[in-house]
N, C-alpha and C positions, 0 to 999 in steps of 0.2 A: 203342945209344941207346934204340930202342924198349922193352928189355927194363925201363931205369930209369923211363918214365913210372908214372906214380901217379894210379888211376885211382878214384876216389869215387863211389860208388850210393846217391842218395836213396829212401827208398822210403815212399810214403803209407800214411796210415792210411785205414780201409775196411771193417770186419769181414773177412767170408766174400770180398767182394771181393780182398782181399789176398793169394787165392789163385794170383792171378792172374800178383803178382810174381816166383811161383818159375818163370811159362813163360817171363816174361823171361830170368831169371838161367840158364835151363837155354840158353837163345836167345844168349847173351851168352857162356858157358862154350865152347858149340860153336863159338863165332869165335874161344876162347881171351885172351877177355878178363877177367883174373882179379883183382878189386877190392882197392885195397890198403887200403879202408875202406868200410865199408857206415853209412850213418846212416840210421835209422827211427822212425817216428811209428806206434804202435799197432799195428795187424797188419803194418804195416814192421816196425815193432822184434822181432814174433816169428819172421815170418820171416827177416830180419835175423840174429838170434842164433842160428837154427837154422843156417841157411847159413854163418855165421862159427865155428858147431861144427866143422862140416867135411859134415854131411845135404848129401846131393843134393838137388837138387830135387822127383825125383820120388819119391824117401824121404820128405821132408817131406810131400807130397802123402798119401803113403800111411798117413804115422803119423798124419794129419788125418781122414783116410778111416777110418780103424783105432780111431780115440778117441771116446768117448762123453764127451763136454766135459762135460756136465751132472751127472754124477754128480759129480763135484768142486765143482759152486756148494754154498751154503751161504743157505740165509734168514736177509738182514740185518734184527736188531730196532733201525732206525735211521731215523730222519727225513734221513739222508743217502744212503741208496740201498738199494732191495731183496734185492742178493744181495752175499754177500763174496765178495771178489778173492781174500784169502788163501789159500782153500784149493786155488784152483789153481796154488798156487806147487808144491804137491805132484805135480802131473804136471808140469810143468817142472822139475822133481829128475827126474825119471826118464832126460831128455833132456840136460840142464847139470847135469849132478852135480856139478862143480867147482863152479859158483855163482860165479863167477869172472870179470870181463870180461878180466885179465891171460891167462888160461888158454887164449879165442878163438884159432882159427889164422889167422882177421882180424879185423883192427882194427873195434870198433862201437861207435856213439854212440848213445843212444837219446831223444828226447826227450819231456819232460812238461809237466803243465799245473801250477803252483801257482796254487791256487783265490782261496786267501787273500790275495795279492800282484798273480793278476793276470799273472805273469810266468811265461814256458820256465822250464823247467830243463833241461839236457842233463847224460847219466851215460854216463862212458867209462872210468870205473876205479871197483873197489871190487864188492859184490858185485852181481849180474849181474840175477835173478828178480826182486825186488823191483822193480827202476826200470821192467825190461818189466810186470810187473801193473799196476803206475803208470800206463805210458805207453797202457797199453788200458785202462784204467778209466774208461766209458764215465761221465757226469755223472747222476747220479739213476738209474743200473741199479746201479752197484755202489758200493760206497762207496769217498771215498775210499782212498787208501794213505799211512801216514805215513812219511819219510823226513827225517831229520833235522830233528823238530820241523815239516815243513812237510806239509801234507796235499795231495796232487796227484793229480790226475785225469788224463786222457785229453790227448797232447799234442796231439791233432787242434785243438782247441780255441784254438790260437795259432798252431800253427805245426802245419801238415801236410804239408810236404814239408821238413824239416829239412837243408838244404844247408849253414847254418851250421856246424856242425861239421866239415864238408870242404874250408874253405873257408881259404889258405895253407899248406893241407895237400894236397890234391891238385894235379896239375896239371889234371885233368880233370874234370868232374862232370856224370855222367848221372842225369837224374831221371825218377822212374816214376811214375804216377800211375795209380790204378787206379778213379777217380769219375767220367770221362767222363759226362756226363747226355745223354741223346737227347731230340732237339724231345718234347714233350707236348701233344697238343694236347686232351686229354681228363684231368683232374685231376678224378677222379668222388668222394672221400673225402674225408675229415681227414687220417685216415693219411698218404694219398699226398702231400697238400699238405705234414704237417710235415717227413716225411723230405726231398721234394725241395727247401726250404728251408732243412736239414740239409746237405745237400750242397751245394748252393749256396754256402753261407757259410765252408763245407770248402774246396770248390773255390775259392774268393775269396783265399784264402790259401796254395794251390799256385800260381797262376796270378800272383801276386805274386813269386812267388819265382823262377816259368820262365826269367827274363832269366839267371838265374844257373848257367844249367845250358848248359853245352858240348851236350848231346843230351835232348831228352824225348821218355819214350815213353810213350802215354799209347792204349789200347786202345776204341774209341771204343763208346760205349752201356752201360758196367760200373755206370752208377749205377742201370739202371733194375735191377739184381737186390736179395733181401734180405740186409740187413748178416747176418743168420746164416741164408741159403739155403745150407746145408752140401751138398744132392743138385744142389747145381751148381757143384760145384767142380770136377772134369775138365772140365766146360766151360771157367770160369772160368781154368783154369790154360791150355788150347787156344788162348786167344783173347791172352793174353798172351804166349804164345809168336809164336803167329803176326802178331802184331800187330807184336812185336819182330824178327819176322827182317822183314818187311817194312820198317819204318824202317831196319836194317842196308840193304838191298837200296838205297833211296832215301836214302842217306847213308854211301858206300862207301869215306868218310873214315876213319871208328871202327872199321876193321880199322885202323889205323895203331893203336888201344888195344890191342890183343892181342897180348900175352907169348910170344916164340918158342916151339914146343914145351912151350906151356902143360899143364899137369897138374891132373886133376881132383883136386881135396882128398877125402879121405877118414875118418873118425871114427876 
């Protein structure tokens, strides 16, 4: 019986924060709990997709570690956003070569923002790189991404913890959230005010969604780092680990989700 439950992983968008979901999923793996669907919001959906490759976690960690992100941007000549998404579909070729969501060794949904409409969109078949650039295509950094006629941005922006798509589909649904904000008692800039209003409005729309999650884990104080603080990502990914085996420790129900003689996926 245990071995047929179907188990569903939400995972937030975040930037550099979203590092954090691979200490879960490493945290998650060693109880031998092995998802029968991953759904992701932005740096969900890249981690998502890497992990549904079959990357470890702490591979992904490393090829994050290992990559110079920026040499792939591009200066957008656009009243729609500073830099283009497209050229980093070229390092994601390096990683999903197939470009393929069929090809995944687990099931992923990704979701996005149509700008135009106002409305999600979620991608679970068809080709794979596009909908992830989509679904992290921050509003006014990068521009749009077109798919099917629709231009969509950053699924943070509706929907940040995308449960939806797991949802008569799994039995279970663990969601992660990686925006935790800590009290502030000192808001000294702009900067700081806009971001933690950023998050805020993020967070407004995971915490909407938590009723619907069988477990959340959610690693507390991950809002106060920057969306692209890259020299803290061992940290980042530390804290999400540790965060997660402690919610296992104080919830020692969710070994009942873990697959007998569970096995590590491998590329």
């Amino acid at each position: 019986m245990k071995s047929k439950l179907k188990v569903g992983i939400a995972l937030s968008g975040g930037g550099i924060r979203g590092i954090s979901h691979l200490g879960v999923l490493k945290a998650l793996n060693e109880i031998g709990i092995v998802p029968s669907k991953i759904s992701g919001t932005s740096a969900g959906a890249i981690v998502g997709a890497m992990f549904c490759q079959g990357y470890q976690p702490e591979e992904i960690l490393k090829i994050i570690l290992e990559t110079n992100y920026f040499k792939f941007m591009r200066p957008a000549i656009s009243w729609n956003g500073i830099l283009k998404m497209e050229s980093i579909g070229e390092l994601y070729k390096l990683y999903l070569p197939h470009n393929d969501f069929a090809q995944l060794k687990i099931e992923l949904a990704v979701a996005a923002t149509d700008i135009q409409r106002g409305k999600v969109v979620y991608f679970d078949e068809g080709e794979l790189i596009k909908p992830i650039m989509a679904s992290s295509s921050i509003p006014g950094m990068f521009e749009p991404i077109l798919i099917n006629k629709k231009h969509l941005v950053d699924g943070g922006v509706l929907n940040n913890l995308p449960v939806e798509p797991l949802e008569g589909i799994c039995d279970y649904v663990i969601g992660v959230n990686c925006n935790h904000l800590p009290e502030e008692s000192n808001i000294s800039n702009m900067k700081k005010l806009i971001e933690r209003a950023v998050i805020m409005s993020m967070n407004y729309n995971v915490y909407s969604r938590k009723a619907k999650c069988d477990y959340f884990i959610e690693a507390p104080g991950l809002g106060k780092y920057g969306v692209f603080d890259i020299k803290k990502a061992p940290e980042l990914f530390q804290a999400g680990y540790d965060h997660a085996m402690k919610v296992i420790e104080q919830n020692p129900s969710i070994l009942d989700l873990a697959k007998p003689k569970a096995k590590h996926l491998s590329v």
